[in-house]
N, C-alpha and C positions, 0 to 999 in steps of 0.2 A: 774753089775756095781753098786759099793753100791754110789756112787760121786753122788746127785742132778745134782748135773753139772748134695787179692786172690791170681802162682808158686811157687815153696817151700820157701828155704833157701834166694831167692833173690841173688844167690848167688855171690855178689860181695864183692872183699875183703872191709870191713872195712865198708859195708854197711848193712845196718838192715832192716830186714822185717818189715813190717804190724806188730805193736803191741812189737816188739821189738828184738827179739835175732837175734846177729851178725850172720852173716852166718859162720864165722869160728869158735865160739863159738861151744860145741858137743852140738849137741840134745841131752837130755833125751832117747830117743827112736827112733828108725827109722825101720819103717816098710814095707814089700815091699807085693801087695796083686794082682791077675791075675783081671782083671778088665773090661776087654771088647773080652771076650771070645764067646759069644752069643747073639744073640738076644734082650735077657731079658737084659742081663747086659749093650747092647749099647745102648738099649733104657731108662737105667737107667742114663746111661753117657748123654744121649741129657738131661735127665730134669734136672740134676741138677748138672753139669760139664761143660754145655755147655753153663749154662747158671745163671743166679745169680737170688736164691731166695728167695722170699718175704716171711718169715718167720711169716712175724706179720698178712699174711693173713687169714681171720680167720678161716678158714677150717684147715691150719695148727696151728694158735694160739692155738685156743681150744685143742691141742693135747697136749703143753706141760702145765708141770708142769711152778708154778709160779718161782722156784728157775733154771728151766731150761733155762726159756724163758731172767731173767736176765743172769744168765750168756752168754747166746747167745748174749744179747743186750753187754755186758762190751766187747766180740771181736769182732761186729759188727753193731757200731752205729745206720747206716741207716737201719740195720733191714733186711739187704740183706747178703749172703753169699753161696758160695758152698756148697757143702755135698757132703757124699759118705758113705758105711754102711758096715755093715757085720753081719750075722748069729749069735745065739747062739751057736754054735758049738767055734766060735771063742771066747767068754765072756771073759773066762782069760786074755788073749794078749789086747783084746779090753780096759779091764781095767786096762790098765795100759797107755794109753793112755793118754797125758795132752797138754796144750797150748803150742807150740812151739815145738814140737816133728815132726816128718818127712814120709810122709805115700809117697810111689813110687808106680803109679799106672799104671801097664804092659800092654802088650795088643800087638800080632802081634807079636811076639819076639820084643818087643821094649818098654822100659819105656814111656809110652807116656803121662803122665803129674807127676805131684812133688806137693804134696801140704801142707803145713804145719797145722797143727793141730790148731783153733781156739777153739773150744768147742768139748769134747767127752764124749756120755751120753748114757743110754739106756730106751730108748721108743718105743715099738715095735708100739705103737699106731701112732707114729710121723711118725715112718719111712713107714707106710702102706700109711699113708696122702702123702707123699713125694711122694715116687714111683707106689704106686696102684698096686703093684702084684700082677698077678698070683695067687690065694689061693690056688691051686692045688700044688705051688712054694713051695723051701723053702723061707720062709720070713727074712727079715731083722730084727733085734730089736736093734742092737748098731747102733750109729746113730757119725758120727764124723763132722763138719763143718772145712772149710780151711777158714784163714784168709790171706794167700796168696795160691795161681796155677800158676804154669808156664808148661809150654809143650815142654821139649825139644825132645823128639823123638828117644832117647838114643838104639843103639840096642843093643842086649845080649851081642853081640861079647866085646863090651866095660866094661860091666859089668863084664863078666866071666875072663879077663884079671887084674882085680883087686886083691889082694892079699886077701888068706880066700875063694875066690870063686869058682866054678869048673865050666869049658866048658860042656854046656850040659844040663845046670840047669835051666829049664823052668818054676823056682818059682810058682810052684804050692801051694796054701791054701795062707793064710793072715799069714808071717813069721815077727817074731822080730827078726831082725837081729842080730849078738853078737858088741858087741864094735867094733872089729876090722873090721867087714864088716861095720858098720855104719860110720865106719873113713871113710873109704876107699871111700864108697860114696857119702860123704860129700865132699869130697877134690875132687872129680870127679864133681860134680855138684858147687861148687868153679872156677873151670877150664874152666866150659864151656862161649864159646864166649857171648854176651849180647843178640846176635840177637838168638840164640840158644833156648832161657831160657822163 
């Protein structure tokens, strides 16, 4: 990722997330990545999904870059924000990642949280400080922050009835969806009740 550089879409009609784009407005990108499959990955989900963090700490300060650590701060004032990461295997798709873009994080057969892209950057020294893996693991090095999370709980069944999708589809790896699935789940997370989201 050559770039320096809390629920998703918020998605109610005519209303705006955290930092700005309408929710019926298209993301840029909408990604959808299997998230809490194991062990290692729920335990990645309690530190820093479950819970809002301190970024300016300095055990993680020291990690970023000066041009990263601002751009963290310009989508997260108080210095606090979710994360979530992905491998070098993923680097392509991960770089192409920007503010206000759409990450759908599975898990159970069921989308189980939405979060919008605030900062997407690659620091593998950041993302070590973050989650503490395993080194025997494979490691993290792209590193994405949400500037909104919401949890709606979404099963497959919902998803694979969307047009573009197929019944069966256990989204496996960190996928960039094409346009037309990105439509598609955009206006599905639009739809959803508030208490939902």
């Amino acid at each position: 990722m050559s770039r320096t550089s809390t629920g998703a879409t918020r998605a109610r009609r005519g209303a705006a997330p955290a930092g700005g784009r309408s929710a019926t407005a298209p993301a840029r990108h909408v990604v959808i990545q299997p998230s809490f499959g194991n062990q290692h990955a729920r335990r990645h989900w309690a530190d820093t999904l479950d819970r809002l963090v301190d970024y300016r700490a300095p055990r993680l300060a020291e990690a970023l870059t000066n041009d990263q650590a601002a751009a963290l701060d310009a989508q997260h004032p108080d210095g606090r924000a979710h994360f979530w990461g992905a491998s070098d295997k993923h680097d392509k798709r991960a770089d192409l990642l920007v503010a206000g873009d759409v990450v759908l994080l599975t898990g159970r057969k069921h989308v189980l949280a939405v979060g919008e892209v605030g900062h997407a950057f690659r620091n593998p020294g950041f993302a070590r400080a973050l989650w503490r893996p395993d080194p025997a693991r494979c490691l993290w090095s792209n590193v994405y922050s949400f500037r909104a999370l919401c949890r709606p709980h979404i099963p497959y069944e919902q998803v694979w009835a969307l047009p573009g999708f197929n019944p069966g589809d256990n989204f496996m790896g960190l996928r960039l969806l094409s346009a037309e699935k990105a439509s598609s789940i955009l206006g599905l997370l639009d739809g959803l009740a508030p208490a939902t989201r």
